[in-house]
C-alpha atoms as an extended CHARMM CRD file, in Angstrom:
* protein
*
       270  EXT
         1         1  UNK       CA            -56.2680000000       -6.2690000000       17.8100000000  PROA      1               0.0000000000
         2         2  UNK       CA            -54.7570000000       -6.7490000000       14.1260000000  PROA      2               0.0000000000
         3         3  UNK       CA            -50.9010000000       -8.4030000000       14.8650000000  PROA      3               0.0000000000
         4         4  UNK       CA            -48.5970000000       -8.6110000000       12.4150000000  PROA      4               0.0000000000
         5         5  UNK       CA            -46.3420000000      -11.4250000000       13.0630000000  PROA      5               0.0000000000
         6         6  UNK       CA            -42.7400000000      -10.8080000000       11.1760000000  PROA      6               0.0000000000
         7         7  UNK       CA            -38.8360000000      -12.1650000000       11.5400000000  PROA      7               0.0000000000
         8         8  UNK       CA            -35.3260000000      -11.8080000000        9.8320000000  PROA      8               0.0000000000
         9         9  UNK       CA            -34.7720000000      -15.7410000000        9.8240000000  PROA      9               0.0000000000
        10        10  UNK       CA            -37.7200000000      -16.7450000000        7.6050000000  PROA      10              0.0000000000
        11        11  UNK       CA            -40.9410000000      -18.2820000000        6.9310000000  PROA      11              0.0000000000
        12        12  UNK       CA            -39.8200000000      -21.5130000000        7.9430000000  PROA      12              0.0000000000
        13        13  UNK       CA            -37.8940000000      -20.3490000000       11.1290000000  PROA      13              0.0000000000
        14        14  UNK       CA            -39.4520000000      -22.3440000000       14.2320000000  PROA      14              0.0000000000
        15        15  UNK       CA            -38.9660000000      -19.2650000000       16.8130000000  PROA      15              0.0000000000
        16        16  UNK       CA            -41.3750000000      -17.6630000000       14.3580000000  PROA      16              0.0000000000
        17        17  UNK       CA            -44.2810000000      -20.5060000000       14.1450000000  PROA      17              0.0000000000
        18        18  UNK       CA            -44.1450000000      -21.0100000000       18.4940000000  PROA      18              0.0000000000
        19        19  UNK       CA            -44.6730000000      -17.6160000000       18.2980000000  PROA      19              0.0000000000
        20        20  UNK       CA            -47.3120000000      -17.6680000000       15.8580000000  PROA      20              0.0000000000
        21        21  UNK       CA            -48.8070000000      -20.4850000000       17.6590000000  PROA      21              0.0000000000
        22        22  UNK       CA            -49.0190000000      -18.5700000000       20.5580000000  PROA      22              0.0000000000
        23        23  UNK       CA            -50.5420000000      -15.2520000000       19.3310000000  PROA      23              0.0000000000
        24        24  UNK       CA            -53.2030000000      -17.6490000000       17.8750000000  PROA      24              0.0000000000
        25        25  UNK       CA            -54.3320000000      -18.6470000000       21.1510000000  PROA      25              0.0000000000
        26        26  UNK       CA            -55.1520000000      -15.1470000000       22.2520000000  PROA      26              0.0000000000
        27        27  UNK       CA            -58.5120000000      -14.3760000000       21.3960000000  PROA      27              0.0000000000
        28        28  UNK       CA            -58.9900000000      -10.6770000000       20.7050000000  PROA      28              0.0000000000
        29        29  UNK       CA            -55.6180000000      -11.2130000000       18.0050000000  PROA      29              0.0000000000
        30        30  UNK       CA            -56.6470000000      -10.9470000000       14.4640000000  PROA      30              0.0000000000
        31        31  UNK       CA            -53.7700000000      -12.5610000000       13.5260000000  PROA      31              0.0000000000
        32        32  UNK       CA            -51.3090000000      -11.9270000000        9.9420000000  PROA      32              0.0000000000
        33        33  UNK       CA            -47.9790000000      -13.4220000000        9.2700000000  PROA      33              0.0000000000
        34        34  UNK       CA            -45.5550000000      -11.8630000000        6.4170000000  PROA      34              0.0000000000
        35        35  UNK       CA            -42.1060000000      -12.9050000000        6.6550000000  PROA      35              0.0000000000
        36        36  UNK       CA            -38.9410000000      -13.3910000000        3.9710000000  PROA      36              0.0000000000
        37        37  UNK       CA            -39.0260000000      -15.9700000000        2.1560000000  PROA      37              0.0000000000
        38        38  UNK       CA            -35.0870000000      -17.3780000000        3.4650000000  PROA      38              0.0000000000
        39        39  UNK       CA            -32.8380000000      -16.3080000000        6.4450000000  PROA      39              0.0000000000
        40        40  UNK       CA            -31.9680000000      -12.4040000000        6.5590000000  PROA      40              0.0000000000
        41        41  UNK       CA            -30.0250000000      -11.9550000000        9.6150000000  PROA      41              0.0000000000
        42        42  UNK       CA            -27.9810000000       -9.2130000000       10.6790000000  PROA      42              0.0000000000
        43        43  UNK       CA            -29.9850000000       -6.9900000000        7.6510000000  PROA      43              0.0000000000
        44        44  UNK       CA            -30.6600000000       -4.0230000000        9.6320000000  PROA      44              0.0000000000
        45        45  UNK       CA            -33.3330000000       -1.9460000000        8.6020000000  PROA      45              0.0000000000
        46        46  UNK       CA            -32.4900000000       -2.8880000000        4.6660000000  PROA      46              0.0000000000
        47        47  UNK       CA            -35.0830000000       -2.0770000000        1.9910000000  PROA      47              0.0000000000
        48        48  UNK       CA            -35.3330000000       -2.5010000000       -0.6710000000  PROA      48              0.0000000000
        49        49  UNK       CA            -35.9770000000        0.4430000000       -3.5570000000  PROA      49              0.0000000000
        50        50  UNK       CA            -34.7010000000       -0.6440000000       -6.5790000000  PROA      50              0.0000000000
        51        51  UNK       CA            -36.5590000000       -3.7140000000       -7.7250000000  PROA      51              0.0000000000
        52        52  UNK       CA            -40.2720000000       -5.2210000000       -7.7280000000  PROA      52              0.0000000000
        53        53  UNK       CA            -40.6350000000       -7.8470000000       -5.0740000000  PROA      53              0.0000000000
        54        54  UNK       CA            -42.5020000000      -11.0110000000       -5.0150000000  PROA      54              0.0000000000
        55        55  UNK       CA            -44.8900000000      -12.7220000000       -2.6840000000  PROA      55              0.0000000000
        56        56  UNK       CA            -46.1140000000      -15.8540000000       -2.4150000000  PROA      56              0.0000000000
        57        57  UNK       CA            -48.9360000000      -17.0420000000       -0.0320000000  PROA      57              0.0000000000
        58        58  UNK       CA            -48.1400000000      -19.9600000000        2.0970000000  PROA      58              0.0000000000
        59        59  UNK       CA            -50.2000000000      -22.8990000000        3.9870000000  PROA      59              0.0000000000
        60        60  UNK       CA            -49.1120000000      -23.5530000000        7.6510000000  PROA      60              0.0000000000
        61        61  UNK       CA            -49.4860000000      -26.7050000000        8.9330000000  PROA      61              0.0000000000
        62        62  UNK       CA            -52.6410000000      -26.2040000000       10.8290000000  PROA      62              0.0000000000
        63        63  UNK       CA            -54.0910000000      -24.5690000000        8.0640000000  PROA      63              0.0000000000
        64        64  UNK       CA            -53.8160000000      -21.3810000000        8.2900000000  PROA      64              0.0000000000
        65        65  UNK       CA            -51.9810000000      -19.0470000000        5.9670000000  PROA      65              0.0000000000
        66        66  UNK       CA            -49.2310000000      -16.2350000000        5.4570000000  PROA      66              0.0000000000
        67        67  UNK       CA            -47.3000000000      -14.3760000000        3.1620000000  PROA      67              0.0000000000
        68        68  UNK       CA            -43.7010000000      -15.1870000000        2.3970000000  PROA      68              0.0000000000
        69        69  UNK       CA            -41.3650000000      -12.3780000000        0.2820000000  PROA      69              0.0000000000
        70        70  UNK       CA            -38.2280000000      -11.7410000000       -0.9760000000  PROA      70              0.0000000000
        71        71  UNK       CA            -37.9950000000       -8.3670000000        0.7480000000  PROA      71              0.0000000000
        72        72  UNK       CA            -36.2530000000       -7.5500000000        4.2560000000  PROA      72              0.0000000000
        73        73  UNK       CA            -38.0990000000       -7.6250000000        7.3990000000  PROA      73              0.0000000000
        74        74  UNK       CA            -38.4080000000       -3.9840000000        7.3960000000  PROA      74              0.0000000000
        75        75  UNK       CA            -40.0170000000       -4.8320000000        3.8840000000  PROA      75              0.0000000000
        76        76  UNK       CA            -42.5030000000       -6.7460000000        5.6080000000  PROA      76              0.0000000000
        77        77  UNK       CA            -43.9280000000       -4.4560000000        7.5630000000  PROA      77              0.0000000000
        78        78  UNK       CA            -44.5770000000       -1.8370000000        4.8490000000  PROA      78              0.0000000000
        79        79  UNK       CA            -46.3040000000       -4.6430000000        3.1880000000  PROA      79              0.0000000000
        80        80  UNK       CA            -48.9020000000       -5.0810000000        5.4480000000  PROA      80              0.0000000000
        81        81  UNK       CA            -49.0680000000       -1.5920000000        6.3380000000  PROA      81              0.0000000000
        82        82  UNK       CA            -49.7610000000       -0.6020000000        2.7300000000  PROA      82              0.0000000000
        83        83  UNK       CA            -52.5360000000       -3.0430000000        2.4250000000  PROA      83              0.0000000000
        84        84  UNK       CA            -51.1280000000       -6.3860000000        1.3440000000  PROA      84              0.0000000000
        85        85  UNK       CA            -53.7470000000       -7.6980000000        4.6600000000  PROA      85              0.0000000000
        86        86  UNK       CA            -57.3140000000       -6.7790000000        4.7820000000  PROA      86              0.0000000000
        87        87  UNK       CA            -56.2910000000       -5.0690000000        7.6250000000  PROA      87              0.0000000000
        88        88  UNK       CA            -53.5400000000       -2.8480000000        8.8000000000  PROA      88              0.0000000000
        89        89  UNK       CA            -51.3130000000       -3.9460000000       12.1670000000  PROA      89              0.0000000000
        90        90  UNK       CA            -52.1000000000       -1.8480000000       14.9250000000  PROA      90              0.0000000000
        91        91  UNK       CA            -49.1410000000       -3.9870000000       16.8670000000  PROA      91              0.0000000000
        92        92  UNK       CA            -45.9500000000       -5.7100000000       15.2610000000  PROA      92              0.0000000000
        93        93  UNK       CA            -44.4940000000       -8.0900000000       16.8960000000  PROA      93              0.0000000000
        94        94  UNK       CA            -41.1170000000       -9.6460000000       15.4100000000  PROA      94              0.0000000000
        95        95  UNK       CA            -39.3420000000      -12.9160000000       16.3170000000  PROA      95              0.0000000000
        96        96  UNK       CA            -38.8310000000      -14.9850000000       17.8150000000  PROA      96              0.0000000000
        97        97  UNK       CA            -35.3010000000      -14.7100000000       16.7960000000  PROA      97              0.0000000000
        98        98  UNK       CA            -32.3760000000      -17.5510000000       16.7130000000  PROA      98              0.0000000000
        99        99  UNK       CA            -29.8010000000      -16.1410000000       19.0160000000  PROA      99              0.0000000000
       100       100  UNK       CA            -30.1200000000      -13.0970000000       21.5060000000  PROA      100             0.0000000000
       101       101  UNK       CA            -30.1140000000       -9.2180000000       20.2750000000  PROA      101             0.0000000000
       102       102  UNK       CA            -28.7820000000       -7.2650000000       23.1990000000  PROA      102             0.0000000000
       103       103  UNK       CA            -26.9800000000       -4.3830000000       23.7960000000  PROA      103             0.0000000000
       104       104  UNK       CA            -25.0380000000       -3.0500000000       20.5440000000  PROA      104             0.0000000000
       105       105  UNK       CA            -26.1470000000       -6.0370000000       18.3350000000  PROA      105             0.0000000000
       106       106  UNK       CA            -29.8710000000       -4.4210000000       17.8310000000  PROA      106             0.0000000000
       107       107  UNK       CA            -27.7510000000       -2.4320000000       15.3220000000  PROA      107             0.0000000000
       108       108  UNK       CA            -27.4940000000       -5.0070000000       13.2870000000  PROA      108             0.0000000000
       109       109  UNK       CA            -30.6270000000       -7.2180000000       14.3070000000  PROA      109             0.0000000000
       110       110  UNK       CA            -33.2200000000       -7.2640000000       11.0570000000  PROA      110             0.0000000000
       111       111  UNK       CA            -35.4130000000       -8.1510000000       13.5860000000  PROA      111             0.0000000000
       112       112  UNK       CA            -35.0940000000       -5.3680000000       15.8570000000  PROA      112             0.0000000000
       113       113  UNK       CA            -35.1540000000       -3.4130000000       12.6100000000  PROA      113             0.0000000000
       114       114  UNK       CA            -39.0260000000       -4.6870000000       11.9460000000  PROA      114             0.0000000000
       115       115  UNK       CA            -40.1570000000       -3.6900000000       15.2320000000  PROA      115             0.0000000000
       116       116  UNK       CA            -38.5270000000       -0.0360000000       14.6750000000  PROA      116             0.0000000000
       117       117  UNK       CA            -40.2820000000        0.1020000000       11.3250000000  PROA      117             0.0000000000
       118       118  UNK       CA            -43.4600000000       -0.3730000000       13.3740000000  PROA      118             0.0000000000
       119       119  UNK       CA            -42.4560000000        2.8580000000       15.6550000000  PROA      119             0.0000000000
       120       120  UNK       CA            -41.5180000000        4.8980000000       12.5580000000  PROA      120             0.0000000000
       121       121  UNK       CA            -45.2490000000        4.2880000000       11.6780000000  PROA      121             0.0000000000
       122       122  UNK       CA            -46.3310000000        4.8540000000       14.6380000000  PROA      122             0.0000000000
       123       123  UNK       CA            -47.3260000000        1.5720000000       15.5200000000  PROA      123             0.0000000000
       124       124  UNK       CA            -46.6540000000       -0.4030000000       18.8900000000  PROA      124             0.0000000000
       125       125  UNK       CA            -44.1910000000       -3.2770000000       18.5340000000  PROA      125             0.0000000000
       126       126  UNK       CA            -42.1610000000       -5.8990000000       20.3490000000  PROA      126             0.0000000000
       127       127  UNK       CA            -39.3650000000       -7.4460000000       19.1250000000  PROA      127             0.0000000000
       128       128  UNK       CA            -38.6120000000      -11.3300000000       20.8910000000  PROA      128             0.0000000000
       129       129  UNK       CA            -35.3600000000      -13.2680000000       20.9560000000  PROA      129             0.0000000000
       130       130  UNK       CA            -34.4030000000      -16.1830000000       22.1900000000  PROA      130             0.0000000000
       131       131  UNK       CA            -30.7940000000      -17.3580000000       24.0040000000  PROA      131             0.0000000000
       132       132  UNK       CA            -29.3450000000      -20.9000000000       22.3940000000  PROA      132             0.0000000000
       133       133  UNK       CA            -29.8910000000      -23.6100000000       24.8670000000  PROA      133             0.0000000000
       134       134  UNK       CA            -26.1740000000      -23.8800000000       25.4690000000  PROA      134             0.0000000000
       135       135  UNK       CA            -26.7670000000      -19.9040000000       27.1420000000  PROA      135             0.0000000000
       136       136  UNK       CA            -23.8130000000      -18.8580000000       24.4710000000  PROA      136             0.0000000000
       137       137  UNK       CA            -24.1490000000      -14.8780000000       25.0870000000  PROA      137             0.0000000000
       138       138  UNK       CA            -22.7840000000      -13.8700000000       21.3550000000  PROA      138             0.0000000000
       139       139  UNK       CA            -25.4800000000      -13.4590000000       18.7760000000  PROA      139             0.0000000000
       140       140  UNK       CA            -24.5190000000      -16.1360000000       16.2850000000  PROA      140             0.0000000000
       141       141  UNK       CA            -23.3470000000      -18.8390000000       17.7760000000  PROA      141             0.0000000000
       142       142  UNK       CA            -25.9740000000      -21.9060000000       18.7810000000  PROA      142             0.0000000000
       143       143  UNK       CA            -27.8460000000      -24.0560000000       16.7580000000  PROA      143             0.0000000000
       144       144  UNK       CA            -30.4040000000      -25.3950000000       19.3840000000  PROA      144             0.0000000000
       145       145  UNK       CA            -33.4880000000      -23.7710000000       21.1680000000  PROA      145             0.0000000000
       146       146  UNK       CA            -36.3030000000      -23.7740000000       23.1250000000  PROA      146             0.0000000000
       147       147  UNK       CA            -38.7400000000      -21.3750000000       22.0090000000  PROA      147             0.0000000000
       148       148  UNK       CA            -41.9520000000      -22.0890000000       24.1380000000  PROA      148             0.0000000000
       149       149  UNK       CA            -41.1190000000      -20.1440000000       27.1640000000  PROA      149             0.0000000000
       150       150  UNK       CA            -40.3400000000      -16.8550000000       24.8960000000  PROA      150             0.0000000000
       151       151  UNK       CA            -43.5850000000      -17.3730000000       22.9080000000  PROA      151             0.0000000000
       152       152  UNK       CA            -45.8750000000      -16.9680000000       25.9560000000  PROA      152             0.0000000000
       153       153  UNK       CA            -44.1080000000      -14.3130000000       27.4920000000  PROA      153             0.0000000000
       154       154  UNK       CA            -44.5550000000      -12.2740000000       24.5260000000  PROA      154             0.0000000000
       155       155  UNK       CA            -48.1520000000      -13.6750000000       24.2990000000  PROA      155             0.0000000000
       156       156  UNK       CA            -48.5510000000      -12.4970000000       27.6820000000  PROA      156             0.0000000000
       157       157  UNK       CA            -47.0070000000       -9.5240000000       26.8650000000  PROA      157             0.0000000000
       158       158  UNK       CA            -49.2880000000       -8.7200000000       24.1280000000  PROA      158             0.0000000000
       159       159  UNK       CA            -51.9650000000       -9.2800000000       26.0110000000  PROA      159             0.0000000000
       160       160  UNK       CA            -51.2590000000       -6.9630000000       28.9880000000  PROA      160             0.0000000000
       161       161  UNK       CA            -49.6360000000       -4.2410000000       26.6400000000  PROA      161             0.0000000000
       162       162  UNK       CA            -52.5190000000       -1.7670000000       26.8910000000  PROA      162             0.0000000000
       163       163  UNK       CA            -52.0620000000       -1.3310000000       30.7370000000  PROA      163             0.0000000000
       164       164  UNK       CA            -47.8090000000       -1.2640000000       30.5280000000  PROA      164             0.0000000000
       165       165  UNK       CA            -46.7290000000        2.5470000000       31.1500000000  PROA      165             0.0000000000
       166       166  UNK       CA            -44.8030000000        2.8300000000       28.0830000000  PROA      166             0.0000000000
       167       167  UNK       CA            -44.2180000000        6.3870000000       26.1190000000  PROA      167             0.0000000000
       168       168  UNK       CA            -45.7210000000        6.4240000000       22.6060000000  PROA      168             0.0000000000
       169       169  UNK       CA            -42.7450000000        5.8030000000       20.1100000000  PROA      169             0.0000000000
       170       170  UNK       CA            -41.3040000000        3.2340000000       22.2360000000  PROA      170             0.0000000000
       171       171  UNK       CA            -40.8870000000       -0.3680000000       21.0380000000  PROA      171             0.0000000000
       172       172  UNK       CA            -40.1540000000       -3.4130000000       23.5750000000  PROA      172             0.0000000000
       173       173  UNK       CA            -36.9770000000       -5.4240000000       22.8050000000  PROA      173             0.0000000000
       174       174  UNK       CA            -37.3790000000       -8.8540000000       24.8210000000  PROA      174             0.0000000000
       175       175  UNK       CA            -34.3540000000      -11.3250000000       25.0850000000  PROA      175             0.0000000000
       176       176  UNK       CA            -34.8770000000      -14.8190000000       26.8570000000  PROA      176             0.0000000000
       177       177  UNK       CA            -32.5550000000      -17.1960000000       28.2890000000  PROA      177             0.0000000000
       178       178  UNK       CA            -31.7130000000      -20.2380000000       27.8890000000  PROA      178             0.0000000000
       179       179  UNK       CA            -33.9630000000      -23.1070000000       30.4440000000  PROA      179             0.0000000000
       180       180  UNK       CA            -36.3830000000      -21.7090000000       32.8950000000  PROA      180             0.0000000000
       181       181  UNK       CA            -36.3500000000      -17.9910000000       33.1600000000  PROA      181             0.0000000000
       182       182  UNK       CA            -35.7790000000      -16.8330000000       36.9710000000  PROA      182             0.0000000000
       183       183  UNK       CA            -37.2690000000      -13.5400000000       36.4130000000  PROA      183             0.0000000000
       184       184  UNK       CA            -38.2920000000      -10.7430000000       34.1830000000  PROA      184             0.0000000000
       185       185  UNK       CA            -36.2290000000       -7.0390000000       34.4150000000  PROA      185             0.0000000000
       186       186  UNK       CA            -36.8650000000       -3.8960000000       32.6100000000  PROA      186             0.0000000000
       187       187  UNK       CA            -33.5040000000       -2.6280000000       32.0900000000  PROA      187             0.0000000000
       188       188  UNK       CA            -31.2010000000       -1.0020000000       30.1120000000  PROA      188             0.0000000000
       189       189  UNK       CA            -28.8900000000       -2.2970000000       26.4010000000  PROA      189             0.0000000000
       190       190  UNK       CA            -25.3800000000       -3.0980000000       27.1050000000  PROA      190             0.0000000000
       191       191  UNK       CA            -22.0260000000       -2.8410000000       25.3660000000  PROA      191             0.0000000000
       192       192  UNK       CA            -20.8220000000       -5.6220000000       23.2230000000  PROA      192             0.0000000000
       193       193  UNK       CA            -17.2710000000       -6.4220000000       23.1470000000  PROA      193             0.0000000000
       194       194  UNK       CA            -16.3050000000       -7.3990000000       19.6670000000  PROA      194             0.0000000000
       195       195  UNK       CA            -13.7330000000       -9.4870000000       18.2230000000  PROA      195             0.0000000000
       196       196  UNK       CA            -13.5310000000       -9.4960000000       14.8170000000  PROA      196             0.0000000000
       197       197  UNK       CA            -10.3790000000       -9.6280000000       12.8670000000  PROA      197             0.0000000000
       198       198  UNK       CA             -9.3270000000       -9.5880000000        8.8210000000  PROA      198             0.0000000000
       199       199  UNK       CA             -8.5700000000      -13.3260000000        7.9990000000  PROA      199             0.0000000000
       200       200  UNK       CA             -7.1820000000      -14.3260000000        4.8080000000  PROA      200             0.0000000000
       201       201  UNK       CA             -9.1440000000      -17.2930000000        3.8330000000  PROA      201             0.0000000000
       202       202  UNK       CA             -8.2040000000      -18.2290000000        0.1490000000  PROA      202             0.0000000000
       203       203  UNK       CA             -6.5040000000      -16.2780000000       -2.8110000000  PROA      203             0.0000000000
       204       204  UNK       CA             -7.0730000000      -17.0270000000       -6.0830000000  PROA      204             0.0000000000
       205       205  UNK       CA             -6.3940000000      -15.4440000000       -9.6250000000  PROA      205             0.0000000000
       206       206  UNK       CA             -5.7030000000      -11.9460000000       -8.1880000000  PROA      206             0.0000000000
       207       207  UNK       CA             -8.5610000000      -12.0080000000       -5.6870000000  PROA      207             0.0000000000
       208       208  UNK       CA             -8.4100000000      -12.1470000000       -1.8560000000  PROA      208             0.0000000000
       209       209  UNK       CA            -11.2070000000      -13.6610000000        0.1260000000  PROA      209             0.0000000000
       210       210  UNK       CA            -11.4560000000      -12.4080000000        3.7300000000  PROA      210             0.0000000000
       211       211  UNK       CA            -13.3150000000      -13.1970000000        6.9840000000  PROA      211             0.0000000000
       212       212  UNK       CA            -13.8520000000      -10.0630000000        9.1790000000  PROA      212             0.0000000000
       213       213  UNK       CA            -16.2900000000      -10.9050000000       11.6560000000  PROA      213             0.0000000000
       214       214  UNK       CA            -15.1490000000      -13.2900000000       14.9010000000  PROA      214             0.0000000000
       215       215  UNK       CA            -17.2230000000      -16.0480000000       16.4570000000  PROA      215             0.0000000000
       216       216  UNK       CA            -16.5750000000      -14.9000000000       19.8690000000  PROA      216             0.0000000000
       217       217  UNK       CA            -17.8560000000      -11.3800000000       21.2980000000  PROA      217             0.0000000000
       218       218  UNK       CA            -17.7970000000      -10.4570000000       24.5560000000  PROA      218             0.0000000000
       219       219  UNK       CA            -19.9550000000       -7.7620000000       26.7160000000  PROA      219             0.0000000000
       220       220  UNK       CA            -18.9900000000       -5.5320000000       29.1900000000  PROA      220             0.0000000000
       221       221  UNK       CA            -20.4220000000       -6.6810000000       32.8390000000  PROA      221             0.0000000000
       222       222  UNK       CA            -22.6090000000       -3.8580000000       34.3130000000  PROA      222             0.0000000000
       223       223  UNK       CA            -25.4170000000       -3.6100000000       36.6800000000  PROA      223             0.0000000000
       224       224  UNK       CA            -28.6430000000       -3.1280000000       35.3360000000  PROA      224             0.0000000000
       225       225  UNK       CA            -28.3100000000       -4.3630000000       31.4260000000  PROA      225             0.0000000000
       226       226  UNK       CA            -29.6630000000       -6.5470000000       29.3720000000  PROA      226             0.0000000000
       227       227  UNK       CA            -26.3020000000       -8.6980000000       29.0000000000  PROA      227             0.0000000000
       228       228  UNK       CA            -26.6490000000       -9.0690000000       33.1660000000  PROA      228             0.0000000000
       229       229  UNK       CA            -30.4490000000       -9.9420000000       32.8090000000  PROA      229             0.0000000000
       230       230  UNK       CA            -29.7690000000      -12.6080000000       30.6820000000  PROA      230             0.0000000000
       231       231  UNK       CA            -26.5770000000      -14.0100000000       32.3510000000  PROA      231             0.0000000000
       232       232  UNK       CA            -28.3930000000      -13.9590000000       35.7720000000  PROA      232             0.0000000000
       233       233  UNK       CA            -31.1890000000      -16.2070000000       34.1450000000  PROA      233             0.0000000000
       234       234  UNK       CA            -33.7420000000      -13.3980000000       33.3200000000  PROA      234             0.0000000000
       235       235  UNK       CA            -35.6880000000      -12.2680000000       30.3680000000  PROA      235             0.0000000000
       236       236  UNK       CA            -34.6220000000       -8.7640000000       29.8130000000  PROA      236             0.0000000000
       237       237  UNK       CA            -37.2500000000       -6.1900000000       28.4550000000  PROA      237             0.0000000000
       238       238  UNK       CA            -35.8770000000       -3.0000000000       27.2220000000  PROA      238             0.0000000000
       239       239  UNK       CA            -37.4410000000       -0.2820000000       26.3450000000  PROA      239             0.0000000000
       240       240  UNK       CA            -36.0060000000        1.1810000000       22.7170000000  PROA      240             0.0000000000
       241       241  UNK       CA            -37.0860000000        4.9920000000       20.7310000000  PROA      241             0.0000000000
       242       242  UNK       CA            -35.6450000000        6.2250000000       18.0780000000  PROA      242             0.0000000000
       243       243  UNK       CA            -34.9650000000        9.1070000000       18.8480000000  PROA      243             0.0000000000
       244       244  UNK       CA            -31.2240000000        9.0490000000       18.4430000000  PROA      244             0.0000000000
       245       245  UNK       CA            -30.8550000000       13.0120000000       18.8640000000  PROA      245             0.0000000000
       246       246  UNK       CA            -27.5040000000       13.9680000000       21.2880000000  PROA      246             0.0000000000
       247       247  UNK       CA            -29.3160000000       17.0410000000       22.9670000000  PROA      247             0.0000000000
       248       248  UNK       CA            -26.7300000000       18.1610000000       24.9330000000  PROA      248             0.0000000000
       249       249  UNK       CA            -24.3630000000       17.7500000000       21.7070000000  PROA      249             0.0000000000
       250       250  UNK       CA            -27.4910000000       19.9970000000       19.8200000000  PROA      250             0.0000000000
       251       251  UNK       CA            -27.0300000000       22.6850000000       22.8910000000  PROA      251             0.0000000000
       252       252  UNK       CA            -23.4560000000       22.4240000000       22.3120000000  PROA      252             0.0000000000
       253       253  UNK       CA            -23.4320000000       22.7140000000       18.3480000000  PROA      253             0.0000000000
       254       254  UNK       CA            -25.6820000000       25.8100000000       18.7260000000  PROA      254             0.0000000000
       255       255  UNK       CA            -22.7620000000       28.0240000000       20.7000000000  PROA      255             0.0000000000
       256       256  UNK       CA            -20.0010000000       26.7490000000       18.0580000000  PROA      256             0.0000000000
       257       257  UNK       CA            -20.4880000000       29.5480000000       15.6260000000  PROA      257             0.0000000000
       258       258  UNK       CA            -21.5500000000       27.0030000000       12.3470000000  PROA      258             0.0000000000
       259       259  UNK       CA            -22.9050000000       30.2260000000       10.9490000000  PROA      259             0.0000000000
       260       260  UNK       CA            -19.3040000000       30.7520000000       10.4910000000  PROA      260             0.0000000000
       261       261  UNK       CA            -18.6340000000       28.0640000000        8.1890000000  PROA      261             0.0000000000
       262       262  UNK       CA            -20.6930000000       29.7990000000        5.4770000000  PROA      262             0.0000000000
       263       263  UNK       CA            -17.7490000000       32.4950000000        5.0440000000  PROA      263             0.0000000000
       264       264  UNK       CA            -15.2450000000       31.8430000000        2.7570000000  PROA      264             0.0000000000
       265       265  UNK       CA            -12.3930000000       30.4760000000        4.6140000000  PROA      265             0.0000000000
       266       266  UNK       CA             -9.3040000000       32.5610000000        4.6990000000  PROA      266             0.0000000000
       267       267  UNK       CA             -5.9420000000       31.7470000000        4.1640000000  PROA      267             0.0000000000
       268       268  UNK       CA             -3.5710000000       33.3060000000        6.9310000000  PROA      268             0.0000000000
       269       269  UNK       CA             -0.6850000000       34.9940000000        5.9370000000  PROA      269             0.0000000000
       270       270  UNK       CA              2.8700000000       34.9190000000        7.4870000000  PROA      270             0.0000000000
């Protein structure tokens, strides 16, 4: 099987080389690694249109190699699925991340976004993140972690993937916690409470510098989500499309008369 290995936090990131470490260990992975070249957190699916983008190929430290860019991580996967390695993916796997992506936050997660890029192609993908050893459940906060229990459940993952009863289109979002897991859930994303606020943090000559996003968000607590997965000790494994069709909202639209709407509106007269 041809992996691509990708990540938001860069070629350096260490949740990205246990990972790599342990995808080299299985032994029916053809393995290829193309990543940013610095941190690109919170990206989204970013690409980028307007501008060339270079690549440089890089040595790991057991010798093997990988390609480091400039691009986004959704960048990364077009790379290597337009032929920048010998051989396309036929899985993408993304992480492991620094910090948890659960509930809203896979919004925002660049690395969520590579693993979607992989289902827009129509190729099978699991994004991996990893809770901060201190178990902090926001998505920025920690600076320490523990990466080897995350790498070989993904490994493991990848390697049982063929016989998991998952619809096509669907990509696997896995979030660890912090120490030794208790369990493993499928379940559903949560709801992020968020904090943020507009801070004034200097002014100078005219200008205004702000901070709008807070260091502390919350989650709602509900049976049967990823946030309770993880704060019960459990790597949480959801299931993500992207489909993001309402369909009810579609049945509903269709009886609303939008045919209407092409008629010039009229004014009504007293």
């Amino acid at each position: 099987m041809n992996v691509l290995l990708t990540n938001d936090d860069g070629i350096g990131a260490t949740g990205l080389h246990a990972m790599r470490r342990a995808l080299l260990e299985l032994p029916d992975v053809e393995l290829a690694v193309i990543a940013p070249d610095s941190n690109r957190s919170a990206i989204g699916r970013g690409i980028t249109t307007r501008a060339p983008l270079w690549v440089e190929e890089v040595e790991f430290d057991d010798g093997t190699r990988g390609f480091a860019t400039e691009g986004t991580p959704v960048d990364c996967v077009r790379f290597a699925s337009l032929g920048l390695v010998e051989s396309p993916p036929e899985l993408i796997v993304a992480g492991i991340n620094h910090g948890s992506n659960l509930g809203d936050d896979i919004t925002y997660s660049g690395t969520v976004a590579a693993a979607l890029e992989g289902v827009v192609l129509g190729i099978p993908a699991i994004a991996v993140s990893q809770q901060a050893v201190r178990g902090e459940m926001g998505f920025r906060v920690g600076d320490r972690f523990d990466f080897e229990r995350a790498a070989a459940f993904a490994a493991r993952l990848v390697g049982e993937l063929e016989r998991l009863p998952l619809e096509p289109g669907t990509l696997l979002n896995v979030n660890c916690p912090a120490g030794e897991p208790s369990g493993a859930r499928a379940c559903r994303l949560g709801k992020r409470i968020y904090r943020d606020r507009l801070e004034l943090a200097e002014e100078e000559g005219g200008r205004r510098r702000y901070r709008i996003y807070g260091e502390d968000p919350s989650y709602h607590h509900e049976d049967g989500t990823d946030f309770a997965a993880i704060a019960d000790g459990c790597i949480a494994v959801t299931p993500i499309h992207f489909d993001l069709t309402d369909a009810s909202g579609v049945d509903t639209l269709s009886g609303a008369g939008l045919d209407e709407l092409l008629r010039p509106a009229v004014s009504e007269v007293e």
